[in-house]
C-alpha positions in Angstrom: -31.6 29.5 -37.6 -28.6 31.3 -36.1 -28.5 35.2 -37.2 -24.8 36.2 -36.6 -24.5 39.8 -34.8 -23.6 41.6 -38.2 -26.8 40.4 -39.8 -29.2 42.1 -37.5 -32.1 43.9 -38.7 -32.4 47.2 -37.2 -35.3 48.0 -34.8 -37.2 51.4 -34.8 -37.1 54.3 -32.6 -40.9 53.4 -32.6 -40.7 49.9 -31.1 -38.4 50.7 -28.6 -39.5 50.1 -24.3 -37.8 50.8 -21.7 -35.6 48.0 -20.0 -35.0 46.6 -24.1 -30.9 45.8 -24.3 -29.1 44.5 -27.3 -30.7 47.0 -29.6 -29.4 47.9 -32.9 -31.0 51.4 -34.4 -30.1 53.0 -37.7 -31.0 56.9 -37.0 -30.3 60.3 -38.1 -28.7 62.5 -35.6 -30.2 65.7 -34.6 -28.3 67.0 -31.8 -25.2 66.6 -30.2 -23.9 68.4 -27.3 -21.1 69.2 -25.4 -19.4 66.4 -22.9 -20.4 67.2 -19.2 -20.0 65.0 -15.9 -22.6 63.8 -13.6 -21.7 62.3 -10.5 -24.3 59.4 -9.9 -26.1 57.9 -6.8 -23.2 56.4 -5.9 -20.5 59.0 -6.4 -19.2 57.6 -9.5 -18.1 60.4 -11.9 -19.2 59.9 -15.4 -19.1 61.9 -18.5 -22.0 61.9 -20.8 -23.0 63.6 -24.1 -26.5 64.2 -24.9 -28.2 64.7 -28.4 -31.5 63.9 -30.3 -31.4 60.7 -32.9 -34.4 59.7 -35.0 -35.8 58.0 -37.5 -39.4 57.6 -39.8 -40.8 56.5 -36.7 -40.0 58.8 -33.9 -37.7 60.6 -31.8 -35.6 59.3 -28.8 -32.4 61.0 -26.5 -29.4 60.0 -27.2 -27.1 59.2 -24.0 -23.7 58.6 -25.1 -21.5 57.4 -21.8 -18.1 57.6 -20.8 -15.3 56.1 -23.6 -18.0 55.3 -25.6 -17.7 59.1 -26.5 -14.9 59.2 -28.7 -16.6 56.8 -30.9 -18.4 60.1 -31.7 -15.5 61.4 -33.7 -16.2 63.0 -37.1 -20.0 62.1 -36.4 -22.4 65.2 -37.3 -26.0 66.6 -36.8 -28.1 65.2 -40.0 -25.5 62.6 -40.4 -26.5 58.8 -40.2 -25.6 56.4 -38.1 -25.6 52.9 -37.1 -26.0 52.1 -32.9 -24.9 48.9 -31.9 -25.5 47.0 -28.7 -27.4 49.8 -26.9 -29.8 50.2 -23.6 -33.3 52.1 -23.7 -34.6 53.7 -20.7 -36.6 56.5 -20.1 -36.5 59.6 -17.8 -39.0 61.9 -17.2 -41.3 60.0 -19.7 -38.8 60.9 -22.6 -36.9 57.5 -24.6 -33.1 57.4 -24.0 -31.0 55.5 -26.4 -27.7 54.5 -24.5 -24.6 54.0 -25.9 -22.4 52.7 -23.2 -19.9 49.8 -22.8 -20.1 47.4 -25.3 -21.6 49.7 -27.3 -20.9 50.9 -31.3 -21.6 54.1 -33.5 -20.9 53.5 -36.6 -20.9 56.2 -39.1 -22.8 55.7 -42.1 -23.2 59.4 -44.3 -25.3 62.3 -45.0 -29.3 61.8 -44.1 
């Protein structure tokens, strides 16, 4: 059976592992802060912003990269929203929910 990409069921902030791509979550924001660069191994400059998402499950960081950003327009803390296409990773032992290239936030309302 072919599921098209619209038709995905959300995973959980519970479920999620480290190195999992593709991932579609449904959460609740918590936190958002203000952009900031960080220069990486390599001495690319990026811009992040970093917040708190969750969901009946759990709790994960939220890593939002570069023009990914301004997809956070008119998003607020205890708003809803939908994250498409994201990356999990962890650092320092603490889930990160990326939103990066290829990535979507969709808003959704109030939680």
């Amino acid at each position: 059976m072919l599921v098209d990409a619209e038709d995905k069921i959300p995973m959980k902030i519970g479920v999620l592992r480290p190195g999992m791509e593709h991932v579609d979550l449904e959460v609740r924001v918590l936190q958002l802060d203000e952009p900031r660069k960080v220069t990486s191994y390599t001495g690319v400059e990026h811009v992040l912003v970093d917040g708190e998402v969750d969901d009946e499950t759990g709790r994960a960081t939220l890593t939002v990269w570069n023009e990914s950003i301004q997809q956070l327009d008119g998003v607020e803390v205890g708003g809803m929203v939908e994250l498409r296409n994201c990356f999990i990773t962890s650092f320092q032992g603490v889930l990160q929910v990326n939103v990066g290239r290829g990535s979507e936030v969709i808003k959704r309302g109030r939680g």
